[in-house]
N, C-alpha and C positions, 0 to 999 in steps of 0.2 A: 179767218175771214172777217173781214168788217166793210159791214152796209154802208156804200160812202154817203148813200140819201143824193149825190146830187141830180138824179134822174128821178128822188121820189115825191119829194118833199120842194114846194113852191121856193123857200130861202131856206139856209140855215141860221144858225145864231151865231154866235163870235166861239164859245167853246165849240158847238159840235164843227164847226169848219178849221180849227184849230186842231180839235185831238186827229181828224182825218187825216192832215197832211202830219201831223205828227208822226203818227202809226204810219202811213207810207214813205215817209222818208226813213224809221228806223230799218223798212223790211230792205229798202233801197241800199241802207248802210250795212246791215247785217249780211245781205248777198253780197257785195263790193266786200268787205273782211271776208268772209268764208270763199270766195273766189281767190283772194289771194294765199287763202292758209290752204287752200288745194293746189295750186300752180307752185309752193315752195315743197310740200310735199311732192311733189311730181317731179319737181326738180333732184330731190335727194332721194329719187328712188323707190316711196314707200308705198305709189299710185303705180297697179298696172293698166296697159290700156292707157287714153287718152284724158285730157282734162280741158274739157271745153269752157271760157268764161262769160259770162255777159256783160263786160265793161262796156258802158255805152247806151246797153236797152234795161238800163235798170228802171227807169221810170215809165215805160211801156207796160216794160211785166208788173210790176207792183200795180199798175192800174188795173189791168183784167186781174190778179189774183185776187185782189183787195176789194173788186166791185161784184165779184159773184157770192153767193149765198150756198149755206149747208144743202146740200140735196143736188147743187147744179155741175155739170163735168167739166172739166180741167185739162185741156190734150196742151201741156206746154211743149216749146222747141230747143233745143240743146242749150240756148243761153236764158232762158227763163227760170235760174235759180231763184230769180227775186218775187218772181210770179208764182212759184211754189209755195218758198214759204209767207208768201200774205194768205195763198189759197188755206194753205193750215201743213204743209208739209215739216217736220220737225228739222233742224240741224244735226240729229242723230244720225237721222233718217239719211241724210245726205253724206255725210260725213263715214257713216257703214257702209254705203256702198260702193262709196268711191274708193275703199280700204279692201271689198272684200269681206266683210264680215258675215257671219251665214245669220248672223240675228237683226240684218238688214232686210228691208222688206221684199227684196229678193230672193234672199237666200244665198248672197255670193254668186247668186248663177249665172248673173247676166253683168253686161257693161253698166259701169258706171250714170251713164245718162239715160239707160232705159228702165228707169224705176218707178214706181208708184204702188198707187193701194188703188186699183180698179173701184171697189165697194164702197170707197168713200169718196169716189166720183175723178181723183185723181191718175189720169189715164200714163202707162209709161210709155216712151213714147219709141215710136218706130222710124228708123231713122231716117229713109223716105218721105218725108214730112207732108205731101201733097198726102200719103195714103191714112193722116189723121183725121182728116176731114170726115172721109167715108166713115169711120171708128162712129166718131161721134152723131154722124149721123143715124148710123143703128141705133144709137142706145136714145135717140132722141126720137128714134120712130118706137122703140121696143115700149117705152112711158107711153109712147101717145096708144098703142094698142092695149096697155093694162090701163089704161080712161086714168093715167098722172097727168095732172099739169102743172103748171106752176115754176117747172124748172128750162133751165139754159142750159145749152152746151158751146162752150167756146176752144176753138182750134187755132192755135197760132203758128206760122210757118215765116219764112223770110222769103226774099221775092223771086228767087231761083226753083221756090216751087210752084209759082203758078206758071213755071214752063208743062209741069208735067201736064199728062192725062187724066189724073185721078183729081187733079184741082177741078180740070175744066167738070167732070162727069159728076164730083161730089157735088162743087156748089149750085151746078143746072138741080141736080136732085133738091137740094135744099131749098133751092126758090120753088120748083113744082109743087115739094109736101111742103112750102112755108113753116120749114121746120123751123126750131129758136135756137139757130146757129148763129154764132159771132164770130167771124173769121178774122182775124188780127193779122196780117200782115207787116213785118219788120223791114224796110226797105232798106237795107245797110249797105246798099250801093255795092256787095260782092256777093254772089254765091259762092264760096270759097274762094280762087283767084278768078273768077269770071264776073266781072264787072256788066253791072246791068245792062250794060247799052247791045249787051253780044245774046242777053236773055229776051228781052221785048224791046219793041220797034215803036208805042205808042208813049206819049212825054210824062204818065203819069197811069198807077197801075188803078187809077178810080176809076180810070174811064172804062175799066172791063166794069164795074158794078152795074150800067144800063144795061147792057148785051144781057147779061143774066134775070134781070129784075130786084136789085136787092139794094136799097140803101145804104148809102156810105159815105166815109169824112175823111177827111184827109188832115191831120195831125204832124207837131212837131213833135218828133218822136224822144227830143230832150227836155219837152217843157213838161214836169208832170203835174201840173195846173191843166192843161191842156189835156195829156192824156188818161187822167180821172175824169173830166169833164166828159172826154168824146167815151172815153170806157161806161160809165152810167148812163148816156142815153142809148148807148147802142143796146144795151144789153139788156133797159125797160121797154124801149120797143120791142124789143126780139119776146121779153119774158109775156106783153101784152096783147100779142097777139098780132106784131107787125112784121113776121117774117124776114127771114138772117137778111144779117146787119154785115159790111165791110168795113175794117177800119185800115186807112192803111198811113203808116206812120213813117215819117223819114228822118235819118239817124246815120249814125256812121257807128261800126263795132270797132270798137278803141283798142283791138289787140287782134292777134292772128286767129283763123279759123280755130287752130286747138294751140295749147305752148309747144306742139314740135315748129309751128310755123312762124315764122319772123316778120312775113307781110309787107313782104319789100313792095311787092305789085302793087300797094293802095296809093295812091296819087297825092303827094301832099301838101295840095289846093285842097283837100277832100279835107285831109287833116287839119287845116289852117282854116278851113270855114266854121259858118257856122252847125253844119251836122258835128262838126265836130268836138262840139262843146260837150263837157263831161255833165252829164245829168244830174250824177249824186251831186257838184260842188253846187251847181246850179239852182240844184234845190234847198240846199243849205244856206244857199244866200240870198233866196226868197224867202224860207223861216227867219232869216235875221233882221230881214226888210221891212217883216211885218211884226219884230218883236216876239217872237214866238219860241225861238229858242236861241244864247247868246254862244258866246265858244265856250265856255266854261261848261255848259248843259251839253253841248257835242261833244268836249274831249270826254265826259263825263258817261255821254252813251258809247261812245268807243270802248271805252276801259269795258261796260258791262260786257260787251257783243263782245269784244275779247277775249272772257273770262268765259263765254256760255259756249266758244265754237274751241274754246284750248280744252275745256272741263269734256266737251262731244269728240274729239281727236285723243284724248288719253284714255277715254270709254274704250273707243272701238279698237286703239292697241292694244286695248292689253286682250281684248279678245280674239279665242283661237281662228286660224286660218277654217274654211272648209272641209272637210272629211270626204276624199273621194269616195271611199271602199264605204262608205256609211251613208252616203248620199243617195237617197232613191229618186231614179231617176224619172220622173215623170213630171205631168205639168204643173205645180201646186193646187192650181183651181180645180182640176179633174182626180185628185186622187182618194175623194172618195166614191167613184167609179170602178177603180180597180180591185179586181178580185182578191177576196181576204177580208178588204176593209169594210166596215158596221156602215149601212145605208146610212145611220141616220150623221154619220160624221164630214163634219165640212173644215176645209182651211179657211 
């Protein structure tokens, strides 16, 4: 995680606004390579389950992972690998459990996209996406009863969840307790093959933010100039005491819901516009604009992020599958509850 300062701090200087888009464009890049060394795994067999990618909202998620701080929650949505790892989530991490491996922070037990570390604020995530919302709203009312403050919790969903129930019922909650929720909003124009127009009937999903009470912006969900900018203020308001923040971003996902799907249904006006412009080139070619990094420094970070997600994918093969007959089966977080085990032991 790194403080992008653009919601703290009156200006920056020419380095501090340099190393930001620096560091967010490498998470941007590092997500984009490790998405594809998962869909060629997937490809040859070595991924079971699904492999969801973020082409397209790399620069949304790198904005919210990059713009929150140590202590604050993290509920990302299936294509927010790039939003993980700014949050601090490792390429091990990801890479084990997209493999399976029991020394992932899972434990092998679960699917691929529902992973994290609870404790360190990083939520896994359910795949219902309206019912993240709620998540974080407990743990955002649980601080405010132990008298913490100081921290954010930000929920990210795509726009087929604020069909559900739990959207409408969370975020009414979060405006009554003025909790410091940040709800992100991915508007990729599909919930899987269901095109917006079949999910809501008004021209733009900002205008639910009056009905509710909650401030919010509406973002190009590929310029990520744009989505650091609206990511740091939403998130100093929310940390200051200005009660959750909406952002809702619009974008096109540049590949099918997961790699079984081919995506014939996307419109390709959708594709030929401009949501449809690719975030990572786009960023790349605002650092060259402004001299900040040439090709030579790009193929250069390629090579590294190469070496760091091939060196994380030869880790976790060589490590053993799961152990049925050895696996105990209970919840990890509760097993020091169960009888037998020393009160004072925790996972």
């Amino acid at each position: 995680m790194l403080q992008t300062a653009f919601d703290t701090e009156p200006s920056l200087d020419a380095k501090e606004e340099r190393d930001i888009y620096l560091s967010a464009f490498r998470f941007m890049l590092l997500a984009r390579v490790l998405d594809d060394k998962l869909a060629a795994l997937y490809r040859a067999g070595k991924i079971h389950g699904g492999v969801f990618l973020g082409r397209g909202q790399e620069a949304l998620s790198t904005a919210v992972g990059i713009s929150l701080r140590e202590g604050d929650v993290f509920a990302p949505l299936i294509r927010d690998a790039a939003g993980r790892l700014a949050f601090g989530e490792s390429v091990l991490d990801s890479v084990r459990t997209h493999m399976g491996s029991p020394h992932g922070p899972m434990r092998g037990r679960d699917g691929n996209v529902h992973r994290g570390r609870p404790r360190e604020g990083l939520l896994p995530m359910i795949s219902h996406l309206g019912a993240m919302i709620s998540v974080v709203n407990g743990i955002l009312l649980a601080r405010r009863f132990q008298k913490k403050s100081g921290t954010v919790g930000a929920a990210c969903i795509g726009e087929g969840a604020t069909s559900t129930g739990a959207f409408h019922e969370a975020l009414n909650q979060a405006a009554v307790e003025k909790l410091p929720l940040v709800l992100v909003i991915a508007d990729n124009q599909y919930a899987y093959s269901t095109p917006k127009s079949r999910q809501f009937a008004c021209d733009s999903l900002a205008r639910k933010a009056p009905g509710y009470g909650v401030g919010v912006q509406t973002v190009d969900g590929t310029d990520l100039s744009e989505c650091l900018k609206a990511a740091g203020a939403a998130i100093s308001r929310a940390r200051t005491g200005g009660g959750p923040q909406l952002i809702v971003a619009n974008l096109l996902r540049l590949c099918g819901h997961g790699e079984h799907d081919v995506a014939d249904y996307v419109d390709p006006k959708l594709m030929n516009s401009s949501l449809g412009r690719d975030c990572v080139k786009a960023a790349e070619e605002f650092l060259a604009r402004r001299h900040w990094l040439d090709a030579s420094q790009a193929a250069g970070l390629r090579e590294d992020i190469v070496h760091e997600i091939e060196a994380a994918v030869a880790q976790a093969q060589r490590e053993p599958a799961p152990d049925p007959f050895a696996e105990e089966w209970r919840a990890i977080a509760s097993e020091h509850l169960c009888e037998g085990q020393p009160e004072h032991r925790r996972i």
